[in-house]
N, C-alpha and C positions, 0 to 999 in steps of 0.2 A: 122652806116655809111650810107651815101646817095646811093642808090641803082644807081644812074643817075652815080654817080663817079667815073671815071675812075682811078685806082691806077697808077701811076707812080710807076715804078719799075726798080732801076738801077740794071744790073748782070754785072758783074766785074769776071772773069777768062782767065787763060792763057790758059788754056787746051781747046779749039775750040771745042772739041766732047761734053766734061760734059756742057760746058754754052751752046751749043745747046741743048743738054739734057733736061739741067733747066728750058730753053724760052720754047719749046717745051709741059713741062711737064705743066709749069706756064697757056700758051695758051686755053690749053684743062680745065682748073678748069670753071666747070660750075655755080660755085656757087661765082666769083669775075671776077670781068672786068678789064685787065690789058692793061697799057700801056707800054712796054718793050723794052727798051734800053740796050744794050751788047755793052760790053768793054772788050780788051786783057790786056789793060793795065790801072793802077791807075793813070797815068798821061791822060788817055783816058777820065776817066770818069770825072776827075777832072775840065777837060776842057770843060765838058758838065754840071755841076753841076748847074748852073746857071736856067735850066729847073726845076730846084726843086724837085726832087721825094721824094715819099711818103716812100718808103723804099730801102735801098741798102743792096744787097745781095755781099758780096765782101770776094775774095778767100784771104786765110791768104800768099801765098810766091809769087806771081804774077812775077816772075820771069824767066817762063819757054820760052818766047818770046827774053825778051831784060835781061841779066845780071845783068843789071845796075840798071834796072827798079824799081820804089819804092815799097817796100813790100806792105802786105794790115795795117799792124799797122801805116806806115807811110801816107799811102793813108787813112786809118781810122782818125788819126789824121789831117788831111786837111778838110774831109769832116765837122769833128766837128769843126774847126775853122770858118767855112763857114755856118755852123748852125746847131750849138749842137742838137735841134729839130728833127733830120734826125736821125730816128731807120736805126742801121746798124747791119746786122746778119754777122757775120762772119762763114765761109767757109772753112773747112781744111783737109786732108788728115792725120792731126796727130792727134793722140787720148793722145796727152799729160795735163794734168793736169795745166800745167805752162805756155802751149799757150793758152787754157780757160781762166787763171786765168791772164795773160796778155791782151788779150783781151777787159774784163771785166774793166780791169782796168785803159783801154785806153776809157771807154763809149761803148763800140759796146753795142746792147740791146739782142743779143744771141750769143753762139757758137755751132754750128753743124758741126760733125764729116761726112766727106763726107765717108755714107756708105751706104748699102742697106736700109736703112731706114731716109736717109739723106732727099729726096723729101718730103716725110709723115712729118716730123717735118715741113720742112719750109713749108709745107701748113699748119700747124696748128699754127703757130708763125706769121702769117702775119694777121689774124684776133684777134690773139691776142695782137698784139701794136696795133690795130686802138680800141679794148675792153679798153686796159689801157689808152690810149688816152681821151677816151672819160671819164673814170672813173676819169684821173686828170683834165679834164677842169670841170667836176662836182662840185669835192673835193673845185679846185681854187673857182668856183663860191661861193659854201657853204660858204669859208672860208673869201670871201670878203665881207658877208654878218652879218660876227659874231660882 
């Protein structure tokens, strides 16, 4: 990754304390340069989407604002209709097996459990999509050359 690069970084939560939390936590990493856009809501970030980021970070029930508001599988689904390309880590307070396995199966590129070890992972998952990144435009090249 270009060291000059700023990441584009969407956070997507309803909970106002944990996504400052996140921005916060994101700010201080000395070792990636980020560019950091917060959202309460999936129809927030959706309307911003157009900016392009590098990665979205998006809470799995987005609800705790507006009732109505689109969840994050439905908000995960818009962003991939809008370009599949966009690693999306999902975000959640449930340690269930069927919202991983949901998830997953909607595209997002990870699920993390929002716990005391939630921050530690998503710092280790965000150099790793730009690791695999670069491994499949590798793989692509190779393979346009067979």
């Amino acid at each position: 990754m270009n060291s000059n690069h700023k990441i584009t970084l969407f956070l997507v939560d309803d909970d106002a304390v944990y996504l400052k939390m996140l921005e916060n936590d994101f700010i201080q990493q000395p070792d990636l340069d980020f560019n950091i856009e917060t959202f309460s809501t999936g129809e927030l970030c959706i309307e911003s989407i157009s900016h392009n980021p590098d990665v979205i970070i998006l809470d799995y029930q987005l609800d705790g604002i507006e009732k109505n508001a689109m969840n994050g599988i439905e908000t995960l689904n818009k962003i991939k209709n809008y370009n599949p390309e966009i690693p999306v880590i999902m975000l959640s307070a449930q340690d269930k097996i069927e919202v991983a396995v949901n998830c997953m199966h909607h595209k997002a590129f990870d699920y993390v459990v929002k716990s005391e070890t939630a921050f530690l992972r998503l710092r280790k998952i965000i150099p790793a999509i730009f690791h695999y990144k670069k491994l499949e435009k590798e793989l692509r090249w190779y393979m346009d050359r067979m």
